[in-house]
C-alpha positions as CSV (number, residue, x, y, z in Angstrom):
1,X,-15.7,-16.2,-15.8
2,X,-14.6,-12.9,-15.3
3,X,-11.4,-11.7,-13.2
4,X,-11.2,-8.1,-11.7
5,X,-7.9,-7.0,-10.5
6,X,-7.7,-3.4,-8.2
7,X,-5.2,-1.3,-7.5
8,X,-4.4,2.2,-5.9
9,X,-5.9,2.1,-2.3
10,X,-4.0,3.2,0.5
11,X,-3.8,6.6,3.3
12,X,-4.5,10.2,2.2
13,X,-5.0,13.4,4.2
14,X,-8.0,15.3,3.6
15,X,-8.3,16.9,1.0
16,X,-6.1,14.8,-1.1
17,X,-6.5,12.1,-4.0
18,X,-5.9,9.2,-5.2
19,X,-6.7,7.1,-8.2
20,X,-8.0,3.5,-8.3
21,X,-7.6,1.4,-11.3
22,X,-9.6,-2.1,-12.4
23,X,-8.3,-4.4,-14.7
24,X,-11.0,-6.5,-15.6
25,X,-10.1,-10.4,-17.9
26,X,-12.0,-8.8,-20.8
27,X,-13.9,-6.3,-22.2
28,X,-17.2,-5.6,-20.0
29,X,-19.8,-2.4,-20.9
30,X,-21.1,-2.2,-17.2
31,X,-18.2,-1.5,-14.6
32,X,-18.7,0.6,-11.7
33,X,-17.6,1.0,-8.0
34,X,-18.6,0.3,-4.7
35,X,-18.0,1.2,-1.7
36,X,-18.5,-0.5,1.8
37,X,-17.5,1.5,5.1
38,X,-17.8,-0.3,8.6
39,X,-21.2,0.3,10.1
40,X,-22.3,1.6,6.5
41,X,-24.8,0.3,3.5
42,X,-22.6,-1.4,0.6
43,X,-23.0,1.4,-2.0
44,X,-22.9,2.4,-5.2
45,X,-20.4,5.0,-5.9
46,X,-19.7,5.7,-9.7
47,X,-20.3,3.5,-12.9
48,X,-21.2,3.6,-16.6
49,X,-24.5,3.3,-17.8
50,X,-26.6,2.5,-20.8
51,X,-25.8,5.4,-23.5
52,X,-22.5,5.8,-22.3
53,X,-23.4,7.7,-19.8
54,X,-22.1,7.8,-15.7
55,X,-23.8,7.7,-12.8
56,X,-22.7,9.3,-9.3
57,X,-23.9,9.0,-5.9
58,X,-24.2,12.7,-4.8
59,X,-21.9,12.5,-2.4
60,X,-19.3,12.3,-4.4
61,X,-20.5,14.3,-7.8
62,X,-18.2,17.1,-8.8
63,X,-15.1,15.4,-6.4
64,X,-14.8,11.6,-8.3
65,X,-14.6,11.0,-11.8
66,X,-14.9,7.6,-13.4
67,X,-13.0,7.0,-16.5
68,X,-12.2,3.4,-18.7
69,X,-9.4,2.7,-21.1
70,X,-10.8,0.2,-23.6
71,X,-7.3,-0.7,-24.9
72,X,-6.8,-2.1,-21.4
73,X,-10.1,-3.3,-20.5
74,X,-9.4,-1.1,-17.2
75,X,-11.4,1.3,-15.7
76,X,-10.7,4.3,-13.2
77,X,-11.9,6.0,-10.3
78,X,-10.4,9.6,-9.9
79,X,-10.9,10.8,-6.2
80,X,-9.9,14.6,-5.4
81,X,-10.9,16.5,-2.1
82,X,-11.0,13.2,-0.1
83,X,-13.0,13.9,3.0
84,X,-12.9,11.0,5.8
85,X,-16.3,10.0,4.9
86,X,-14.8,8.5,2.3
87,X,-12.8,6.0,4.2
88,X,-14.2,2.7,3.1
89,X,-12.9,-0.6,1.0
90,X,-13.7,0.1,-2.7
91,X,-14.8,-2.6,-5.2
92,X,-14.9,-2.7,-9.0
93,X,-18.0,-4.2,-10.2
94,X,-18.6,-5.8,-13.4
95,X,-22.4,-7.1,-14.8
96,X,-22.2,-9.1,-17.5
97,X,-25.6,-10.5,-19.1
98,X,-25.1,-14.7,-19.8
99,X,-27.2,-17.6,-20.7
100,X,-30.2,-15.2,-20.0
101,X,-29.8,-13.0,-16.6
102,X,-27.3,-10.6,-15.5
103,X,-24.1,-12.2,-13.3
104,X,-22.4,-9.5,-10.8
105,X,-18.2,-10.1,-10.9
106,X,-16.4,-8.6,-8.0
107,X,-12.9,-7.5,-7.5
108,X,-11.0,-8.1,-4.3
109,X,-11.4,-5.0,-2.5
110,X,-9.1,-2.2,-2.3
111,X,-8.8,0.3,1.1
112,X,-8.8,3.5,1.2
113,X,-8.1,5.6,4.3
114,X,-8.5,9.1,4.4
115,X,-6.9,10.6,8.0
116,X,-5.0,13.6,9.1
């Protein structure tokens, strides 16, 4: 079992930034972010893939950066130039591979709101 605890959410003005921050039970390689605005597709926002590489939706590249602290077993999302498009509650993600298939681990959701 694997326990995801977020942090950081809460009201900006455009153009601001915030920084979210999942602490996940233990160590996990694949840990990303979602994203889930009313009326909107659940989507993929930032995560690290195979290689160590990240992945970005586009509409976000060059604004969000996604970061991890090992030590911690915590990762980060970095947000600058918030636009209100990016109002929506955030998830951490975690995949973890067991007893033959991949398992998805969610964390509870964290709000951001980004309003003049």
């Amino acid at each position: 079992q694997v326990q995801l605890v977020e942090s950081g959410g809460g009201l900006v003005q455009p153009g601001g930034s915030l920084r979210l921050s999942c602490a996940a039970s233990r160590s996990i390689f694949y840990m990303g972010w979602y994203r889930q605005a009313p009326v909107k597709q659940h989507e993929l926002v930032a995560a690290f893939t195979s290689g160590g590489r990240t992945n970005y939706v586009d509409s976000v590249k060059g604004r969000f950066t996604i970061s991890r602290d090992n030590a911690k077993n915590t990762i980060y999302l970095r947000m600058n130039s918030l636009k209100p498009e990016d109002t929506a509650v955030y998830y951490c993600n975690a995949k973890v591979f067991m007893s033959g298939s991949w398992d998805d681990y969610w964390g509870q959701g964290t709000q951001v709101t980004v309003s003049s």
